[in-house]
C-alpha positions as CSV (number, residue, x, y, z in Angstrom):
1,X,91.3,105.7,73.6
2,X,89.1,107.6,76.4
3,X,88.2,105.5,79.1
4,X,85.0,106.2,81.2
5,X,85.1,107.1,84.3
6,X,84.0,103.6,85.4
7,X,86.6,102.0,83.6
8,X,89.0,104.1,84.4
9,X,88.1,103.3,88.3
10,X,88.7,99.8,87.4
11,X,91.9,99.7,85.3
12,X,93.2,101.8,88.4
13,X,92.3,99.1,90.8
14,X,94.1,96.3,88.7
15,X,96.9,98.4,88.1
16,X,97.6,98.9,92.1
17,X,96.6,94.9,92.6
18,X,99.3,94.0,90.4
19,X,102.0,96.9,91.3
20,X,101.0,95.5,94.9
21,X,102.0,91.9,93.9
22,X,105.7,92.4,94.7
23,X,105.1,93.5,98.4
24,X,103.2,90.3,98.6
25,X,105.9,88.4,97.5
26,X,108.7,90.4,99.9
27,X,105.9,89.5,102.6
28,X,105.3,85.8,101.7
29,X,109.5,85.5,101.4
30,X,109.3,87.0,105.0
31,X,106.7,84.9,106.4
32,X,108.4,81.1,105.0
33,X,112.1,82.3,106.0
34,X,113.3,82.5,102.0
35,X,115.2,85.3,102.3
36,X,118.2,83.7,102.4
37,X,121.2,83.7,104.7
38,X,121.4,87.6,105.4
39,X,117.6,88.6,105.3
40,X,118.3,92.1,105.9
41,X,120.7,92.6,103.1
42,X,117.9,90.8,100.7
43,X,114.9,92.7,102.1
44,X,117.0,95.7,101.8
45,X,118.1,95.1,98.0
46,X,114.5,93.8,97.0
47,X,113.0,97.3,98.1
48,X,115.8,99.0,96.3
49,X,115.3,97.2,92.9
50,X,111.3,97.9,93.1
51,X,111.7,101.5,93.9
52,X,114.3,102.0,90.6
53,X,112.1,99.8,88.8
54,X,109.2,101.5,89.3
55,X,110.7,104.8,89.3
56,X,111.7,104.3,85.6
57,X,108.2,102.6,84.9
58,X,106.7,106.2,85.8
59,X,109.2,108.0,83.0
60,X,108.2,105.3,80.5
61,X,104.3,106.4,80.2
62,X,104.6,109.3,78.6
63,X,107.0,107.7,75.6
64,X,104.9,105.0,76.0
65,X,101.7,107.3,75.3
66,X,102.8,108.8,72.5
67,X,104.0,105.6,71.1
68,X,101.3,103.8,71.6
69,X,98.5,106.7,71.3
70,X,97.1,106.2,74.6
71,X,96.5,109.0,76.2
72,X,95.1,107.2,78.6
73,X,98.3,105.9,80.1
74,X,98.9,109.6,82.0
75,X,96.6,108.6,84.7
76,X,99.0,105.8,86.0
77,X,102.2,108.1,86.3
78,X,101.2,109.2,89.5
79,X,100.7,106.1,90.7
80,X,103.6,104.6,89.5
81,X,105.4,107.3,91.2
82,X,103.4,106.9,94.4
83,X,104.8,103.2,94.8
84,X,108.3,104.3,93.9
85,X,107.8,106.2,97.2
86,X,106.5,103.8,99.1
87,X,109.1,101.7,98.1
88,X,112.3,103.9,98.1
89,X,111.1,104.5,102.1
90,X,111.0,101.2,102.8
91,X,114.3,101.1,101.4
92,X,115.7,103.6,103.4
93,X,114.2,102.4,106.6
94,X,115.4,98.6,106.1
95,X,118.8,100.5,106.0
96,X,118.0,103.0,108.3
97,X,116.0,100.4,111.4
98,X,117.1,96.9,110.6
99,X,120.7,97.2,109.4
100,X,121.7,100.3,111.3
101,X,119.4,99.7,114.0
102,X,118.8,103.8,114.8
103,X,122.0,104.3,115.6
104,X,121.9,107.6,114.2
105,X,125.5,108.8,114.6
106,X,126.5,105.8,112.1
107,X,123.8,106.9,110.2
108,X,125.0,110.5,109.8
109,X,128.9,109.4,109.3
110,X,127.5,106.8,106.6
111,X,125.8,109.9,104.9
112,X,128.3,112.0,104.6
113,X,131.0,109.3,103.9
114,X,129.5,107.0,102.0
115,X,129.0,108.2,98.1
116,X,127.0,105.6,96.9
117,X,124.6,106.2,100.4
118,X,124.8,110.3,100.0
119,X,123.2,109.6,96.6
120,X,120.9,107.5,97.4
121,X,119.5,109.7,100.6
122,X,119.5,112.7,98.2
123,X,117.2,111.1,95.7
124,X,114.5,109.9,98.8
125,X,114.7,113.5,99.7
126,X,113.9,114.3,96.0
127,X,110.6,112.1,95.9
128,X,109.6,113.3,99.1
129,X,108.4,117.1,97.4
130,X,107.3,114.9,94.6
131,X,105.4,112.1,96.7
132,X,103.6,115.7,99.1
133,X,102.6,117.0,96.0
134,X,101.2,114.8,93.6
135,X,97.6,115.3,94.8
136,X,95.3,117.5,92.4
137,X,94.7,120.2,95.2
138,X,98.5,120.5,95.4
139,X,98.5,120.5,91.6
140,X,96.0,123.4,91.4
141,X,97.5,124.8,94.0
142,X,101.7,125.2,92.5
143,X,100.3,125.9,89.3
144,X,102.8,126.1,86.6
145,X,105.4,125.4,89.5
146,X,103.7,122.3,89.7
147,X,105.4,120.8,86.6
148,X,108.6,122.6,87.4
149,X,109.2,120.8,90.2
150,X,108.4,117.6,89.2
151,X,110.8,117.6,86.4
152,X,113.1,116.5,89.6
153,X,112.2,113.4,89.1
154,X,114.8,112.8,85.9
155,X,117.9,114.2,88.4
156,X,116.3,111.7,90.6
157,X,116.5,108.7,88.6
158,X,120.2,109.5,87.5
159,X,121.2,109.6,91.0
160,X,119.2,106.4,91.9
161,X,120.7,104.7,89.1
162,X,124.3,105.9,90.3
163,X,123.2,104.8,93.8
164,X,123.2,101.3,92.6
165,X,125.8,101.4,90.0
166,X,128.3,102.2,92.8
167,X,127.0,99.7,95.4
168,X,127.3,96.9,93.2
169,X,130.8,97.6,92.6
170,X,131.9,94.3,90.9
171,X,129.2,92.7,88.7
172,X,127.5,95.7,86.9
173,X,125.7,94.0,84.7
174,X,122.1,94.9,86.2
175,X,123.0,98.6,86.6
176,X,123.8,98.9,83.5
177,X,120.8,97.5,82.3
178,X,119.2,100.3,84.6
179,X,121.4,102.6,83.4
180,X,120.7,102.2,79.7
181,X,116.8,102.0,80.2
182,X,116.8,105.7,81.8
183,X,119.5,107.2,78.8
184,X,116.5,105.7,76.2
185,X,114.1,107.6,78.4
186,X,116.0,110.8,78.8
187,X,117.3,110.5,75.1
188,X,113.7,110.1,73.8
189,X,112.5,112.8,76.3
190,X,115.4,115.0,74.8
191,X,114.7,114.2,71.3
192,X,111.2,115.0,71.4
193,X,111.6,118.2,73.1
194,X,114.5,119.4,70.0
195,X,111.6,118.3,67.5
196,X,108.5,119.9,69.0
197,X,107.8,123.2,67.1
198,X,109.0,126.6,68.0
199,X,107.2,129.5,68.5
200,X,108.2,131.7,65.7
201,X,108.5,135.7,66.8
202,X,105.9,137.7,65.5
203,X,107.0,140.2,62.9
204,X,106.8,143.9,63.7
205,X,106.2,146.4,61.0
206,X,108.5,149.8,60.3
């Protein structure tokens, strides 16, 4: 299915209306105190949870495309991508202003310390690249680097998954559940690049 470029216009704007819709919901928890006893530990892990969740959304379109045979699905990776951003940096700076309050020698010690943190600040500084690059000029622009470097984003996921997975540390239940949704992505990713044909070497002659 091709949509125009009407259409498409449209199905973008719904798509960011309801990708927006959790935001909202962090904002209206915020506004009517619901955030529970410890408000930054909740805002923190409610920006966590959206940027894996919508990090993993943006690796499901292309499986999902050729599942589905919608090629129009491609034009809502980027996006997807975009608001895993947006929200991995609110993430970070919920850690980073309200917890740690700028006090940036903790912040460095916590860094370097910390495993579960070192992971998680590596795979921000991996979307950052992505996030400065995903426009078309800097598409054009990389070239065939482009796509290169935005393979990151599977090491990305694997260390935002192992981010969580370690700061949970008793109940892993919901990592896990992380944890086996990117291995189906990375194992259907794997299994369709084994099956897609081979260029076969020309022959030569004597």
């Amino acid at each position: 299915m091709v949509l125009s470029a009407g259409r498409l216009a449209l199905a973008r704007l719904a798509a960011h209306a309801l990708a927006a819709l959790p935001l909202a919901w962090l904002a209206w928890l915020i506004a009517s105190d619901g955030l529970g006893a410890d408000p930054v530990v909740a805002i923190t892990r409610f920006s966590g949870l959206w940027a894996l969740r919508f990090l993993l959304a943006s690796l499901a379109i292309t499986p999902l495309r050729h599942l589905t045979g919608l090629p129009a699905l491609i034009h809502f990776r980027r996006m997807l991508g975009l608001w895993a951003f947006a929200w991995a940096s609110l993430h970070l700076s919920a850690y980073l202003v309200l917890d740690l309050g700028g006090y940036w020698t903790q912040i460095l010690e916590d860094i370097v310390e910390r495993p579960y943190i070192t992971v998680g600040f590596l795979a921000w500084l991996g979307l950052l690249p992505l996030a400065l690059t995903s426009t078309r000029a800097m598409m054009r622009r990389l070239g065939r680097h482009w796509g290169r470097l935005h393979k990151l984003v599977y090491a990305i996921a694997v260390l935002a998954v192992l981010h969580f997975w370690w700061l949970v540390k008793a109940d892993l239940r919901e990592p896990s559940f992380y944890a086996v949704a990117l291995a189906l992505l990375l194992g259907i990713r794997l299994a369709r690049g084994r099956a897609r044909p081979r260029l076969q070497p020309v022959a030569r002659g004597p």
